[in-house]
C-alpha positions as CSV (number, residue, x, y, z in Angstrom):
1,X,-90.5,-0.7,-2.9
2,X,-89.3,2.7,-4.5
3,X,-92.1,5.5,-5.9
4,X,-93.4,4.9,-9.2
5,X,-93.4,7.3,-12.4
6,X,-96.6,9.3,-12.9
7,X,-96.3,10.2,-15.8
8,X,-94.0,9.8,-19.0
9,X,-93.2,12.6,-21.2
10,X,-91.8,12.9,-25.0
11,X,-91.3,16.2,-25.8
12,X,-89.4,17.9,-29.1
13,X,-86.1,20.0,-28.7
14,X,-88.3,23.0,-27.6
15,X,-89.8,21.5,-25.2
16,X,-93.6,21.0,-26.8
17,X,-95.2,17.6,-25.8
18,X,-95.3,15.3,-28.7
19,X,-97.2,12.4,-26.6
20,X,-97.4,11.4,-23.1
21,X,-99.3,8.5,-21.3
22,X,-100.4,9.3,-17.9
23,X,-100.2,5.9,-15.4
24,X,-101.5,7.4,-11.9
25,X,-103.3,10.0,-12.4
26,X,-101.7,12.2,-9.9
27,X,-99.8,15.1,-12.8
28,X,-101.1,16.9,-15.7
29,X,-99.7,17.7,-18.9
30,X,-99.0,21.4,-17.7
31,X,-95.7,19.4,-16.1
32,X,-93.7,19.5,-18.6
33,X,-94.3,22.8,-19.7
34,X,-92.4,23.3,-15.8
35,X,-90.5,21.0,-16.5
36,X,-89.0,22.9,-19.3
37,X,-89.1,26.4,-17.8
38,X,-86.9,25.1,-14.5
39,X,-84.6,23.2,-17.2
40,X,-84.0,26.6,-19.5
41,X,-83.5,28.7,-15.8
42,X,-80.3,26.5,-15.8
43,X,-77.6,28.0,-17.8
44,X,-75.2,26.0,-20.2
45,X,-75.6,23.6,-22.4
46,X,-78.3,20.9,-21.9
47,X,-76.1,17.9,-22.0
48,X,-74.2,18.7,-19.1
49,X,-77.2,19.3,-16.5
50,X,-78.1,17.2,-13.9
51,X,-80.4,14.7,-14.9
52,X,-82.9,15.1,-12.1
53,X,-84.8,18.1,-11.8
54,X,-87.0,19.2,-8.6
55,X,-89.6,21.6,-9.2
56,X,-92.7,22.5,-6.4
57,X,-93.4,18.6,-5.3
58,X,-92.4,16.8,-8.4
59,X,-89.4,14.9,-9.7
60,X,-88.2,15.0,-13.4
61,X,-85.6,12.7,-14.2
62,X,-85.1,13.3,-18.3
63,X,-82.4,12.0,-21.0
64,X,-81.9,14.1,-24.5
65,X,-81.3,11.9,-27.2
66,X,-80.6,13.3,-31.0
67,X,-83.4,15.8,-30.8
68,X,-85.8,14.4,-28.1
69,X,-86.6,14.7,-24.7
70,X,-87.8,11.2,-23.0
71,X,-88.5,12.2,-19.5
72,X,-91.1,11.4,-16.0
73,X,-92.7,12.7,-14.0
74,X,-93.1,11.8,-10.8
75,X,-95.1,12.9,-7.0
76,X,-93.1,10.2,-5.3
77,X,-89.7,9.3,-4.0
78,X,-88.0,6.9,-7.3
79,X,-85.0,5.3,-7.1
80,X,-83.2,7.8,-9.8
81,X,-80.9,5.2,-11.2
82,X,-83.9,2.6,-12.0
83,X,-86.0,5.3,-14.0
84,X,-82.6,7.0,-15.8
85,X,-81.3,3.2,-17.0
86,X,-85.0,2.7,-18.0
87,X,-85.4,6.1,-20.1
88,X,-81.8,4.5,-21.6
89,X,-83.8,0.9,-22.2
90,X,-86.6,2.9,-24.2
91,X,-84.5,4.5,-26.2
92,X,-83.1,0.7,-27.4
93,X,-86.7,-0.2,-27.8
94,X,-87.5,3.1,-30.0
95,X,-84.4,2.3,-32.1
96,X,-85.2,-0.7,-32.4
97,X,-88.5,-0.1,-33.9
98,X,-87.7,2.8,-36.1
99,X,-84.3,2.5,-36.8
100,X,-83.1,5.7,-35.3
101,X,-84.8,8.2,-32.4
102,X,-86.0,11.5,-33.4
103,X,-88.8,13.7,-33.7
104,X,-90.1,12.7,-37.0
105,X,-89.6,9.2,-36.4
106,X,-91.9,9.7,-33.4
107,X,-94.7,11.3,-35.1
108,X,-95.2,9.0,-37.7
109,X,-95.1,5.8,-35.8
110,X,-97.2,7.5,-32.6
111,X,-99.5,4.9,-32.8
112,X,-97.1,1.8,-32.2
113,X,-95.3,4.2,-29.2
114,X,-98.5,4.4,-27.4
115,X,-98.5,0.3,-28.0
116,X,-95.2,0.2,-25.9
117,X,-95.5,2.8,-23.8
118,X,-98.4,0.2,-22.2
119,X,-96.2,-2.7,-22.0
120,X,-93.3,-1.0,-20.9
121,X,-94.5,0.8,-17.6
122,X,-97.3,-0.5,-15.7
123,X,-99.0,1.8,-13.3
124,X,-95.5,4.1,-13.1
125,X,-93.3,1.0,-12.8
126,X,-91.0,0.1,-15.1
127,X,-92.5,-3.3,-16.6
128,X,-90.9,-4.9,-19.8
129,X,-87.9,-3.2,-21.7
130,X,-86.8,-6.4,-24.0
131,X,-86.7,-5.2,-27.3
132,X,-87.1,-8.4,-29.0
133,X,-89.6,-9.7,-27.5
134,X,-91.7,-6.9,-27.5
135,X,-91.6,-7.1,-31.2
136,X,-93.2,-10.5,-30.7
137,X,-96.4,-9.4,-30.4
138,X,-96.1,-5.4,-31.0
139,X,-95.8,-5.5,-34.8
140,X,-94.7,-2.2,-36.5
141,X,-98.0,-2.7,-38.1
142,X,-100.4,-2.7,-35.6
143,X,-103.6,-2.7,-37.5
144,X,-102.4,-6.1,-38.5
145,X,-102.5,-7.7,-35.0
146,X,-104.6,-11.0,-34.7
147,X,-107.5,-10.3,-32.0
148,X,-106.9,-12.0,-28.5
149,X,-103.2,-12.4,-29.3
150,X,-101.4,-14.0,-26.5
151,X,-98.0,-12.8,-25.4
152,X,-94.9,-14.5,-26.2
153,X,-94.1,-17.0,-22.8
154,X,-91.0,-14.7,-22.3
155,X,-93.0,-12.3,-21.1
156,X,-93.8,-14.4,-18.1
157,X,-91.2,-16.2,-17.4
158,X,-88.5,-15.7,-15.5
159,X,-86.0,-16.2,-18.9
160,X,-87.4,-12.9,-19.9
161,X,-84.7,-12.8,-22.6
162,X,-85.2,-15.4,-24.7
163,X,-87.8,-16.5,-26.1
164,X,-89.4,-20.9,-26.4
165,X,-88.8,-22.4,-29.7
166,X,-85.8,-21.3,-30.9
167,X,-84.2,-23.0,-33.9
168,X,-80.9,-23.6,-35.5
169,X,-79.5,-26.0,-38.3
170,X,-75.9,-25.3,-36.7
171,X,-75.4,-24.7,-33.1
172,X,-72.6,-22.3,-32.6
173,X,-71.7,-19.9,-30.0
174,X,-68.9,-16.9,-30.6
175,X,-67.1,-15.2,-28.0
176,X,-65.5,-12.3,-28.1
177,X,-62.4,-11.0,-25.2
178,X,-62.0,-7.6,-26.0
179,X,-60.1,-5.1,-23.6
180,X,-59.4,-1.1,-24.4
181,X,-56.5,0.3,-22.9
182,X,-56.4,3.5,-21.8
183,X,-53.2,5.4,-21.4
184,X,-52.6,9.2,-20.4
185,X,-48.6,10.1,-20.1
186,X,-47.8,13.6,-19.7
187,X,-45.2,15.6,-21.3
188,X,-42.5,14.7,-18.8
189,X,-43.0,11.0,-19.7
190,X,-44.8,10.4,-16.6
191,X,-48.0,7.5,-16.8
192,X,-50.8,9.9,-15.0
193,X,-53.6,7.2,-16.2
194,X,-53.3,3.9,-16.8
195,X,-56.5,1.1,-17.0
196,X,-57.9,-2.0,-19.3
197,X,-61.6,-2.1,-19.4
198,X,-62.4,-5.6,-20.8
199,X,-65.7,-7.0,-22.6
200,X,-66.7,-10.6,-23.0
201,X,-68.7,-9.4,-26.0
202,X,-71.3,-13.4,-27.1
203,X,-73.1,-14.1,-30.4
204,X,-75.3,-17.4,-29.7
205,X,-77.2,-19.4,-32.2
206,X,-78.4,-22.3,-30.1
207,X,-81.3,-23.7,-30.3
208,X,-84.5,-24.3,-27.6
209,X,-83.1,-23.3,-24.1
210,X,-79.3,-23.8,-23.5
211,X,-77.4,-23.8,-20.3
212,X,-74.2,-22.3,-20.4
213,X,-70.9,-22.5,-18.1
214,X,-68.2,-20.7,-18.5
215,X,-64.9,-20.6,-16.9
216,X,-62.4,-18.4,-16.8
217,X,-58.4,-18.2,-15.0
218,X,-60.1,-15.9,-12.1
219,X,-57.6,-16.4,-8.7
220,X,-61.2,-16.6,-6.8
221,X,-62.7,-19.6,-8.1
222,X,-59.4,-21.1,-8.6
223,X,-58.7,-20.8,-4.7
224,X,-62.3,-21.9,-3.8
225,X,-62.0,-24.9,-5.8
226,X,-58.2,-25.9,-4.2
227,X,-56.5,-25.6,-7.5
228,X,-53.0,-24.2,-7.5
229,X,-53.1,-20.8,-9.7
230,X,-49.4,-21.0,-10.9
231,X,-49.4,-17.7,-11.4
232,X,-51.6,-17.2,-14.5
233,X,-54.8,-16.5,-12.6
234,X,-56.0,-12.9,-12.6
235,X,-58.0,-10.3,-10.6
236,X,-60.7,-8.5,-12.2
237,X,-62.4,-5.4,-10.5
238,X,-65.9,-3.7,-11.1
239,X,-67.2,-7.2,-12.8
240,X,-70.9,-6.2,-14.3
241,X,-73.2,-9.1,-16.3
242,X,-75.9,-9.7,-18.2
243,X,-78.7,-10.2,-16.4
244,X,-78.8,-13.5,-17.6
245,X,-76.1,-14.9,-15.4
246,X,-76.8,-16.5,-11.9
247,X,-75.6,-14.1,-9.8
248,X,-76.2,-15.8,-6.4
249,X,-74.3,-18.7,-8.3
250,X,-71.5,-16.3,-9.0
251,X,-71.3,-15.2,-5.3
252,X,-71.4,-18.9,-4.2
253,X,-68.7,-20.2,-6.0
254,X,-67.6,-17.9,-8.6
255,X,-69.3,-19.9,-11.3
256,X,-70.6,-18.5,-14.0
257,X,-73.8,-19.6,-15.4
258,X,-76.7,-18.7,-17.5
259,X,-79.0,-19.3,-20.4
260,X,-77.9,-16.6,-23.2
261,X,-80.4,-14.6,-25.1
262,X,-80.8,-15.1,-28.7
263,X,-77.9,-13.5,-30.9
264,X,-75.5,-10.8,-29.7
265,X,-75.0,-9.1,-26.2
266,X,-72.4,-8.1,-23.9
267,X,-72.1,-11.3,-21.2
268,X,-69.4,-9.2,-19.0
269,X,-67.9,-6.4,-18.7
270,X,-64.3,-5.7,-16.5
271,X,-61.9,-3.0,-15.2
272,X,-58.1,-3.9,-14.5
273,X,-56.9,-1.3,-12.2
274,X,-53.3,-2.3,-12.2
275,X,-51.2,0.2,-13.7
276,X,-50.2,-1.3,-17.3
277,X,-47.7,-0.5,-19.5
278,X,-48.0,1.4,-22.5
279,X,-48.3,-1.2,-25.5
280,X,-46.9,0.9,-28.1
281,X,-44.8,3.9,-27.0
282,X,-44.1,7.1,-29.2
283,X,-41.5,9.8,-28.4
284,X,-41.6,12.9,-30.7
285,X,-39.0,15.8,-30.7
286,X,-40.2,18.5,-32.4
287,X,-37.3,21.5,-33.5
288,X,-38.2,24.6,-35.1
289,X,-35.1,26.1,-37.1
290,X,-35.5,30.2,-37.7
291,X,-39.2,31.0,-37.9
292,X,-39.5,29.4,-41.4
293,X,-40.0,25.4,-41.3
294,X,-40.1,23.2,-37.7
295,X,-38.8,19.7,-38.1
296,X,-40.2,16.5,-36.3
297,X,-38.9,13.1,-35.4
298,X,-40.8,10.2,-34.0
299,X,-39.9,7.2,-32.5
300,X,-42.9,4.1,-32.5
301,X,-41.8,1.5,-30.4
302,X,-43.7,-1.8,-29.5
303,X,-43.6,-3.0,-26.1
304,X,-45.0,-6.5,-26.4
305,X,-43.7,-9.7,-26.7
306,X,-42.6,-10.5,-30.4
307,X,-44.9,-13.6,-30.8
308,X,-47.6,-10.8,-31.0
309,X,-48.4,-8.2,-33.8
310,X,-50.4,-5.1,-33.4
311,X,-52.6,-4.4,-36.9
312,X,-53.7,-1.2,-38.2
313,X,-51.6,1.0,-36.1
314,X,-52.4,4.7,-36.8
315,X,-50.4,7.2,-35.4
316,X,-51.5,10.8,-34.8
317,X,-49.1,13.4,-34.7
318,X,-49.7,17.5,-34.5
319,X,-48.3,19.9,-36.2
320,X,-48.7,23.9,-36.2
321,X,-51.7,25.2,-37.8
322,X,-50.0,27.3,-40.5
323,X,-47.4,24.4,-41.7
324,X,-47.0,24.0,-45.4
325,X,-45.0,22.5,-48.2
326,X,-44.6,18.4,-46.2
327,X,-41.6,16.6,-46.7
328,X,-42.1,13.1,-45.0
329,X,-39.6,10.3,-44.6
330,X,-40.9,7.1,-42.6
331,X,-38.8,4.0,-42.0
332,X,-42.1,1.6,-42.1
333,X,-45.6,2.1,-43.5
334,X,-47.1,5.2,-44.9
335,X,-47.5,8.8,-43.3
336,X,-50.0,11.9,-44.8
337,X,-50.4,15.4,-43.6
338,X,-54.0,16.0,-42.6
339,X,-54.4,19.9,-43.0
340,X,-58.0,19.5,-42.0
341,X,-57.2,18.1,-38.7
342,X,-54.0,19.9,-38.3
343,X,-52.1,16.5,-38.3
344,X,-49.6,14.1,-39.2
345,X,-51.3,10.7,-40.2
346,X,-48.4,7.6,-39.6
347,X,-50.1,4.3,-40.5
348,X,-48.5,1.1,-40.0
349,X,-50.3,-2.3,-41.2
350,X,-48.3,-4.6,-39.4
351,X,-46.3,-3.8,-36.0
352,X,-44.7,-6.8,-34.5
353,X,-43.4,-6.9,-30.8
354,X,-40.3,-5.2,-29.8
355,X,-39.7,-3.3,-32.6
356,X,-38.7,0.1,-33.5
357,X,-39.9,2.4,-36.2
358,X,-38.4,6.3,-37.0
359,X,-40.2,9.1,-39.3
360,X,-39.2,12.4,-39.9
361,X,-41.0,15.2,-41.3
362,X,-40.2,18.8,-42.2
363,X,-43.5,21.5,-42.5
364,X,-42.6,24.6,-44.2
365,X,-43.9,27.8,-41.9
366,X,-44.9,31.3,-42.7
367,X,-42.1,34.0,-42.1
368,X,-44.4,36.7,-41.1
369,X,-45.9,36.2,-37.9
370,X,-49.0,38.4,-36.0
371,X,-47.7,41.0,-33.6
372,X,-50.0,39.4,-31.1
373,X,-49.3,35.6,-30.5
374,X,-51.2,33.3,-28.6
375,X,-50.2,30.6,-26.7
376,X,-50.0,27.5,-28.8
377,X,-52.0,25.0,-28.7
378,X,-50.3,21.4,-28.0
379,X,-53.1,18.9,-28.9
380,X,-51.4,15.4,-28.0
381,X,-50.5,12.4,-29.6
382,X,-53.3,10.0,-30.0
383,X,-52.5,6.1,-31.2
384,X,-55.3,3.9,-32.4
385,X,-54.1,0.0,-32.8
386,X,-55.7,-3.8,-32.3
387,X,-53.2,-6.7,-31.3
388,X,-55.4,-10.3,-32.0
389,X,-54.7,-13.3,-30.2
390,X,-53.5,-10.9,-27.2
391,X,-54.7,-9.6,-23.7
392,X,-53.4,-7.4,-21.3
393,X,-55.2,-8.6,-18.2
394,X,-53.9,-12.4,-19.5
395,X,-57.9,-13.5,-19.3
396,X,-58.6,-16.8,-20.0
397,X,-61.2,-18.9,-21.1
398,X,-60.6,-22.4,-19.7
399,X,-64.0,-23.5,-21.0
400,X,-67.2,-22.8,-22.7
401,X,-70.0,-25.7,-21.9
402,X,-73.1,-26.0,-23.6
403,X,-75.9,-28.0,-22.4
404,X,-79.3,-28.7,-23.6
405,X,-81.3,-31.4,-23.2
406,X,-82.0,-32.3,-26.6
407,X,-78.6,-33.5,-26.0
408,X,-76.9,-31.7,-29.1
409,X,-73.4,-30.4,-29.7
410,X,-72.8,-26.9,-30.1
411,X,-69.7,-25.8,-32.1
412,X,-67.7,-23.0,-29.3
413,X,-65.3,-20.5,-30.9
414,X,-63.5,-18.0,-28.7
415,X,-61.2,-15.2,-30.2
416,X,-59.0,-12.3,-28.0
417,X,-58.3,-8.9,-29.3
418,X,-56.5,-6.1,-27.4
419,X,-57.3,-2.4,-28.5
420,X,-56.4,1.4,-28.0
421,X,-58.9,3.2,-25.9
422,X,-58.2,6.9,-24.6
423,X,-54.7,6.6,-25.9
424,X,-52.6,9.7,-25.6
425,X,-49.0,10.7,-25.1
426,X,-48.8,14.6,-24.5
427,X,-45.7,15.9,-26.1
428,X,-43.1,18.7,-24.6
């Protein structure tokens, strides 16, 4: 088994402890005053250093988050990735609690953090990170617990998730595919990054404790289980789940099963490394006449089939710094200047596939210019869109079952949405 924390530490943006709880015995609170002196010899800014910090026999691993430092301390040898994704799971818990994390939350509601900090480690190991269950039986009132309270059966059981007793007048579950795409082309038109990262993002209101299958168009389990994949089966890379899902199930036969937790929470998550291409493509020529006005023109055109429609497309185009006096022309929706942002706004409501929109703008520019130029500045194009009904990876739910053994019918309803992540198009 990995080392356990010694210690855990919550200190303000200067580095002062605001409360610790020692579980071995083995540091002192003088740690984190070294703790902080080996973190300020680094030079730069705090976000970017390494989140593990050695320092005469111990190991820090710390997170900042707003203006707090949750960090341990520890004499032995911890599995880093365990204690970092747990200082990530407190975090939810403290937010959870007190709606946001930071230093005043943390003072006045010191009394209820020294309630979790017992349930959530246990002698330096990380114990119990569920959120809602904790609030079970930690109320944000804790003068208010009943003596001899017993915890909530979650807590031992192996569905740590979701807690007995659960109720519901209408069984429903929602699920959500929804994949980003992330596109980088350079200024010579060239793709230099191209991926989907997909969510299967679930709202469940099911009563007492469901069992739930879910298939999907993957080529694996469509080969295991001798069906012929016609071509509409798919390959997903760097597959992550809930913890609720049977993974040994999964690696079996590619099945994927599980009891949800209560409400909403992220079931899956995906990559699609296969180079994709660029849903909606923009091409801007930008021509600067004299020194006094430059003169752009933009060409939007959609790349999907035409049975789909991309909503809410926003297109952002820059323009020089000192422009002035906009004179914008736009064959669909509506287009602003941004001064603020140093940008061209083009927003389009509704952009069906395989079309073709044109704008052209003229910016007014200041005759005199500084003796001493600097390079410009080419921020690039950015495009922000969602296409419903519509996947890039071609994901597929073949079905959602639902089985508990009261024996009742639970409504499933399964939507698909298709989004812009990073998406950028560098200009000449």
């Amino acid at each position: 088994m990995a080392g356990a924390a010694s210690a855990f530490f919550l200190l303000d943006i200067k580095g002062r402890v605001m409360i610790w709880r020692d579980y071995r015995g083995d540091v002192s609170a003088v740690q984190a005053e070294r703790f902080f002196t080996k973190l300020i010899e680094e030079e730069g800014d705090p976000h970017s250093l390494d989140p593990v910090v050695y320092d005469n026999g111990v190991t820090y691993m710390y997170i900042l988050h707003n203006n707090v430092y949750l960090m341990t301390a520890s004499r032995q040898n911890c599995n880093a990735a365990s204690i970092l994704l747990f200082l990530h799971r407190v975090v939810d818990v403290f937010k959870h609690y007190f709606e946001e994390l930071e230093e005043e939350s943390l003072r006045d509601n010191f009394v209820v953090v020294y309630e979790l900090l017992d349930e959530i480690m246990d002698f330096g190991f990380p114990q119990y990170t569920e959120a809602k269950i904790l609030s079970e039986f930690i109320k944000t009132d804790a003068y208010k617990m009943e003596v001899g309270q017993r915890p909530p059966m979650a807590v031992t059981n192996a569905v740590s998730w979701r807690s007995e007793g659960i109720r519901y007048k209408k069984n429903e579950v929602f699920l959500d595919v929804v994949e980003s795409v992330n596109i980088l082309v350079n200024s010579n038109g060239q793709i230099i990054r191209s991926d989907v990262v997909g969510a299967l993002k679930m709202r469940t209101y099911l009563s007492g404790m469901p069992e739930c299958k879910l298939g999907l168009n993957d080529r694996l389990l469509l080969e295991a289980q001798g069906r012929a994949t016609k071509g509409k089966a798919i390959d997903l890379d760097d597959i992550k789940f809930h913890q609720c899902v049977r993974l040994a199930r999964f690696e079996n036969d590619r099945t994927i099963s599980f009891i949800p937790p209560d409400g909403s929470f992220d079931l899956m998550t995906y990559r699609l490394g296969t180079q994709v291409k660029p849903l909606i493509w923009v091409e801007a020529q930008v021509e600067r006449h004299s020194r006094s006005r430059v003169e752009i023109m933009v060409k939007a055109r959609s790349q999907f089939k035409e049975r789909s429609t991309a909503t809410n497309v926003e297109i952002e185009l820059p323009v020089p710094s000192d422009a002035t006096n906009p004179n914008i022309r736009s064959s669909m929706g509506s287009a602003s200047y941004a001064p603020e942002h140093d940008c061209l706004l083009w927003k389009i409501k509704s952009f069906p596939g395989i079309k073709e929109y044109m704008l052209r703008a003229e910016f007014s520019l200041p005759s005199i210019t500084a003796e001493e130029t600097t390079p410009e500045r080419k921020p690039p194009i950015r495009v922000r869109f969602e296409i419903p009904y519509f996947t890039v990876s071609g994901i597929q739910v073949r079905y959602l079952k639902v089985i508990e053994k009261s024996g009742y019918q639970a409504l499933p309803w399964v939507r698909y949405i298709t989004m812009a992540g990073e998406y950028e198009l560098r200009l000449q």
